[in-house]
N, C-alpha and C positions, 0 to 999 in steps of 0.2 A: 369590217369584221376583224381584221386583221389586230387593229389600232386595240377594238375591245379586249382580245382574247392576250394581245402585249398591257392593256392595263391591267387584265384584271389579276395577269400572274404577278405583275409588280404589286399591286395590294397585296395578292395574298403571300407575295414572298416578306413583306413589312411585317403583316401579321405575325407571321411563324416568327421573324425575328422578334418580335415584342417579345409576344409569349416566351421563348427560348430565353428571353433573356431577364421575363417575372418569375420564371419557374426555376427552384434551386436546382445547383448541382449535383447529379446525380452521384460522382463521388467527388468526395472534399479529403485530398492530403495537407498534411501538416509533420512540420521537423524539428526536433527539440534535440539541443547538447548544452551536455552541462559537462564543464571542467573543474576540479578543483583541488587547490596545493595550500600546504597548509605545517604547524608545525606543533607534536605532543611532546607533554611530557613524560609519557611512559616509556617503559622500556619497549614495550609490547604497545602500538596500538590499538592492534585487533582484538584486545582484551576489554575494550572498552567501546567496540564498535559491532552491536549487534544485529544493525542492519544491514541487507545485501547492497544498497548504495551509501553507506556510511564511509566515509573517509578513514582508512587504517593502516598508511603509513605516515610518518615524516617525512617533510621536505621532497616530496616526490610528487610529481606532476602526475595527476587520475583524469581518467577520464572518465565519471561517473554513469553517462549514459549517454549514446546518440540514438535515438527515440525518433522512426519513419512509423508514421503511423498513417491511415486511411479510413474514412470514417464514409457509409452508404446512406443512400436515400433514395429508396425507391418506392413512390406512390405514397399513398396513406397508410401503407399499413407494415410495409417489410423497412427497417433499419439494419445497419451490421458495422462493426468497427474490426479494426486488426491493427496490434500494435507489437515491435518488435524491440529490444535495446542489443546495444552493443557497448561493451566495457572494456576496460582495464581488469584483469587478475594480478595479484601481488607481486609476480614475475612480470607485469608488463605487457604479457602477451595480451590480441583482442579477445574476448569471447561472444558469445550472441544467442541472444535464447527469448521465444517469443512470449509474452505476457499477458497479451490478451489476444483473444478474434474468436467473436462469436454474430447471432444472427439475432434478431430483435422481432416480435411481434408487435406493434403498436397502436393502438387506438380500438381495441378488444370490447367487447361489448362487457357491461359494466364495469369499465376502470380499469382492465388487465391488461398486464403487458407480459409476456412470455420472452424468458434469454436463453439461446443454449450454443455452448462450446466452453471455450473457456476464459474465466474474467474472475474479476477480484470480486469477492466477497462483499454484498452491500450491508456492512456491520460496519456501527459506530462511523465516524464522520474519517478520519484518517486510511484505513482499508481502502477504500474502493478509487483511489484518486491515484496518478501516476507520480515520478518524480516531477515533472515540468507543472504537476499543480501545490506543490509543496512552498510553505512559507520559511524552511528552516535548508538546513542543509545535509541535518538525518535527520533521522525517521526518529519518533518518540519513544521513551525504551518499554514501555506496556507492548506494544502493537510488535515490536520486532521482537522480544523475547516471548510470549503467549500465543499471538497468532501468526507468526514466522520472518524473515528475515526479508523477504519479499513482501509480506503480507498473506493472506489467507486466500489463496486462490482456488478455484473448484474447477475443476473438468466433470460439467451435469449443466443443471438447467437451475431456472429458478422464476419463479412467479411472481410477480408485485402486484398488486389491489392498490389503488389510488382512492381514497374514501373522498366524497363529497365531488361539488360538482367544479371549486377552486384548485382540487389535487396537490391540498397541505398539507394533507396525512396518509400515508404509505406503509403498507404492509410488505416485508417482502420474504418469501420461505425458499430456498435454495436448496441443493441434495448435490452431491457428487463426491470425486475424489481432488484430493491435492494431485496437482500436477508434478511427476519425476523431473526432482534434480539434480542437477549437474554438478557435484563439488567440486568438481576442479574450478569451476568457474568462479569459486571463492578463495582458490589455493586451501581450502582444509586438506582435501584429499592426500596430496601432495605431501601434508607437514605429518599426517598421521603415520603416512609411509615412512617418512624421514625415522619417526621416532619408535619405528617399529613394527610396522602394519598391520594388518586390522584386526589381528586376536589381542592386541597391545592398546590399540583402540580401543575395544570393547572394553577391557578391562579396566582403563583406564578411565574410559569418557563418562563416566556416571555422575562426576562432579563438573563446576564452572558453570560459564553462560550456555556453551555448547550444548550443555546437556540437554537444556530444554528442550532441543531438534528433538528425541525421541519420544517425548511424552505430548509434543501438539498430537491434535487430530489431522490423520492422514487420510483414513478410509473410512466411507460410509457416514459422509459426514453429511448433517443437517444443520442448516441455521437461519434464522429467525430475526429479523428487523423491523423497527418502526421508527418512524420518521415523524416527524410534526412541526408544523413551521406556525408562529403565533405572529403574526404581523397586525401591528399595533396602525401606523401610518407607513408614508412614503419612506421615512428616515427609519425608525427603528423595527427591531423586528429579534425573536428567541425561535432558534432553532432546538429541538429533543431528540432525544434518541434513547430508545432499548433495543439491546440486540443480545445474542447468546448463537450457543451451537457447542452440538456434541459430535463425536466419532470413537473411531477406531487408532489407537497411535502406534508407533512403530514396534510395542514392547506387546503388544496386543489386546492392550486393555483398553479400556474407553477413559477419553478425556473430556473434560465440559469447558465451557468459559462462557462470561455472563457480564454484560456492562450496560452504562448508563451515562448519556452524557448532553451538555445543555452549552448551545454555543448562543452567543448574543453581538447583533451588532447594532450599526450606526453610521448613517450615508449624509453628509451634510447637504448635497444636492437629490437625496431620493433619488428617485430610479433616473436622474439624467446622469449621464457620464459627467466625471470629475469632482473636485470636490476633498473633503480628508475624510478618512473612514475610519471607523475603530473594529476591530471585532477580536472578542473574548473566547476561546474555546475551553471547554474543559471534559476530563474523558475519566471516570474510572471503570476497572477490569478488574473481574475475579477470576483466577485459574486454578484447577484442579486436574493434573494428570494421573488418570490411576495407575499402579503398576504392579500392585498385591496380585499372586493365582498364577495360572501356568497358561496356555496355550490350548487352545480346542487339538490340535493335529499333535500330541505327545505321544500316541499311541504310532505316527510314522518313527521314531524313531527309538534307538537302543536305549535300555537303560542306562546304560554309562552317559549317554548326552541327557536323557531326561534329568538323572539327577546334575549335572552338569546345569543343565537350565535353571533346575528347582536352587541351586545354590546362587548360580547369578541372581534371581529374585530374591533371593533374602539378601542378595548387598544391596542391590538396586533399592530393598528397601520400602518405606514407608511410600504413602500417596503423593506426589508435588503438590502444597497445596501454599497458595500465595495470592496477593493481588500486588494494583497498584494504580497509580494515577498519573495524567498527565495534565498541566495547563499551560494555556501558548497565548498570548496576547501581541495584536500586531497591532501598530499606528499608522496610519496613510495621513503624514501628519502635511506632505507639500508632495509634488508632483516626480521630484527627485530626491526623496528620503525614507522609506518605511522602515523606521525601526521595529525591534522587535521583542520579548523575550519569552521562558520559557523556563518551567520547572516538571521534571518529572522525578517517578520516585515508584523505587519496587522494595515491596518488605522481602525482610528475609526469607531467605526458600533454605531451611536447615536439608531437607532431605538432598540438595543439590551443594551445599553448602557454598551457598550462594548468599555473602552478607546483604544487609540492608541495602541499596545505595541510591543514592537523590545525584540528579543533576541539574544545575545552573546555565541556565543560557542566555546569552543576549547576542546583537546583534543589529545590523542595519541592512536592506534591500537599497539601492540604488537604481531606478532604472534608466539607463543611459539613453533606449530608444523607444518608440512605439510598435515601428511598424517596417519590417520585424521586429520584434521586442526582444530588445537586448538589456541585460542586466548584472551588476557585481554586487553581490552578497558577502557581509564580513561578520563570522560567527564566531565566537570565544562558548565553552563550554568548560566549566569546571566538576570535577567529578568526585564523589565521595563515596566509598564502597570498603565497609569496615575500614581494615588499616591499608589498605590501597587507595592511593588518589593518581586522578591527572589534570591536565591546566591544555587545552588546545585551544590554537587559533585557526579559523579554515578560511580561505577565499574562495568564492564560487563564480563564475563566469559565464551565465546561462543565454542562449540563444532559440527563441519563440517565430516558427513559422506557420502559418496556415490558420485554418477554417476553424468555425465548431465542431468540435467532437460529437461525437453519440457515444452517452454514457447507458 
């Protein structure tokens, strides 16, 4: 009796270990840093660097992101991710500010999936993805001047609809607010004070790239995506995209943006690992910030500030009204080489008095390891912006730990 009751718990202790060991993890971490030093030719880099991980200084050692993130799986139906960065600001010092962690419905009766906390916006191909899944070393200049320097991030929920019984084609509608940030974490705060503080500010910040901060959508914002994956065979395949989204922007009027975009690629081994790859992305963006009108709440305060407002609006002026485009082209041409390059381009915004400017990019990814995946990235961008230009080189030094995400 004995003998039985000693086998049968050794079977079922094998069991449990099977099992335990067919069924995934319940949470999966993963670590991402990216370093990168680099050299312009502006006087000003920052004038030329509109995203919140873009490189803008010379010759000074950033440290773009150290990216702990944790990604859940529990059962068939609850997911949840949380992801945090920590930086470099212009002084040097760390800063840390969280980016994503929300909680995921999954496997919803007919096709739904439910998110709520906070996470990137699933607009256009570029938004919703972190730096450690970026192929460049900034951000492209549509996505960071239109929908933020960070990207377009919501504190709310948001629904996606997966049509058919493949889930090639996705609907997805979102609502919330932008999440509060932290300027110092970019040294603005710091330089406005320098040059005066923040009634010198105001005054003054109605033009440049900066300006656009005030006229994105910040509150009560809605947006709307579709997704569509066209897969021809194992090798090739076109990815689509419509998305759009209005709100609320800092000046209190409503801003829109509206885009459209078709990526295409090409897997010389099809869905088995390895192989050269090609894939084509291209994005463009319509932006409208309105800023004509006054304020619902003029009646809290004295005449002397209403007209005081009422004059700020007539410098502030006409509507922002602009678009622009981006294309990025990468080769996975050998196992240790992806070159790369890249052209964007924003029309003039006269009401910002923001010239035309087009960017040049190229570039090579090397990746030095698998597993962790380690990699050195070397990117030249040249810049044309009216009569302003710059000529940069960056190096980036990326390091890849962990699991699959839950996106």
């Amino acid at each position: 009796m004995k003998k039985y009751i000693a086998c049968s718990i050794s079977l079922l202790s094998v069991a449990f270990l099977a099992m335990a060991q067919e069924a995934p993890p319940l949470l999966t971490p993963s670590i991402y840093i990216y370093g990168v030093y680099g050299s312009s030719s502006a006087d000003n880099p920052q004038e030329f660097a509109p995203g919140g991980h873009d490189p803008d200084r010379s010759e000074a050692f950033i440290l773009q992101a150290f990216e702990p993130s944790l990604s859940l799986r529990w059962g068939e139906y609850i997911e949840g991710f949380a992801n945090g960065t920590a930086f470099t600001d212009s002084d040097d010092n760390v800063e840390w500010e969280w980016e994503e962690y929300f909680l995921k419905l999954v496997n919803l009766p007919g096709g739904l999936e439910v998110r709520g906390g906070r996470m990137l916006s699933r607009v256009g191909f570029h938004n919703p993805i972190h730096l450690h899944s970026w192929s460049t070393v900034d951000a492209p200049l549509p996505h960071a001047l239109f929908l933020g320097e960070d990207g377009l991030g919501l504190e709310g929920a948001d629904v996606s609809l997966f049509l058919g019984a493949s889930k090639r084609s996705v609907i997805t509608l979102g609502f919330g607010k932008r999440p509060p940030h932290d300027e110092d974490a970019h040294g603005e705060e710091e330089e406005h004070e320098e040059e005066g503080g923040h009634d010198d500010e105001h005054e003054e910040g109605h033009s440049g790239i900066e300006a656009f901060e005030e006229y994105r959508v910040v509150d009560d914002v809605f947006t709307i995506g579709f997704r569509n994956d066209m897969v021809f065979n194992d090798f090739r395949s076109v990815r689509s995209n419509l998305f759009g989204g209005f709100g609320d922007n800092e000046v209190g009027q409503s801003s829109w943006f509206a885009g459209a975009g078709v990526e295409m690629q090409w897997r010389e081994n099809g869905l088995e690992p390895g192989g050269r790859a090609l894939r084509w992305r291209n994005e463009i963006i319509f932006f409208d910030g309105g800023s004509t009108g006054g304020h619902d709440d003029e009646d809290e305060h004295d005449e002397e500030e209403e007209e005081h407002h009422e004059d700020e609006v007539e410098e502030s002026g006409m509507d922002v009204d602009t678009w622009g485009f981006t294309s990025e082209i990468v080769y996975e041409a050998h196992p240790h080489a992806h070159p790369f390059a890249r052209i964007d381009y924003i029309a003039d915004t006269e009401a910002l008095e923001v010239a035309d400017w087009i960017r040049y990019t190229v570039g090579l990814t090397i990746p030095l390891a698998q597993d962790p995946g380690v990699y050195l990235r070397v990117q030249g961008n040249a810049d044309e912006r009216g009569d302003e230009s710059e000529q940069a080189i960056w190096a980036q030094l990326g390091f890849k730990w962990g699991g699959p995400e839950v996106r």
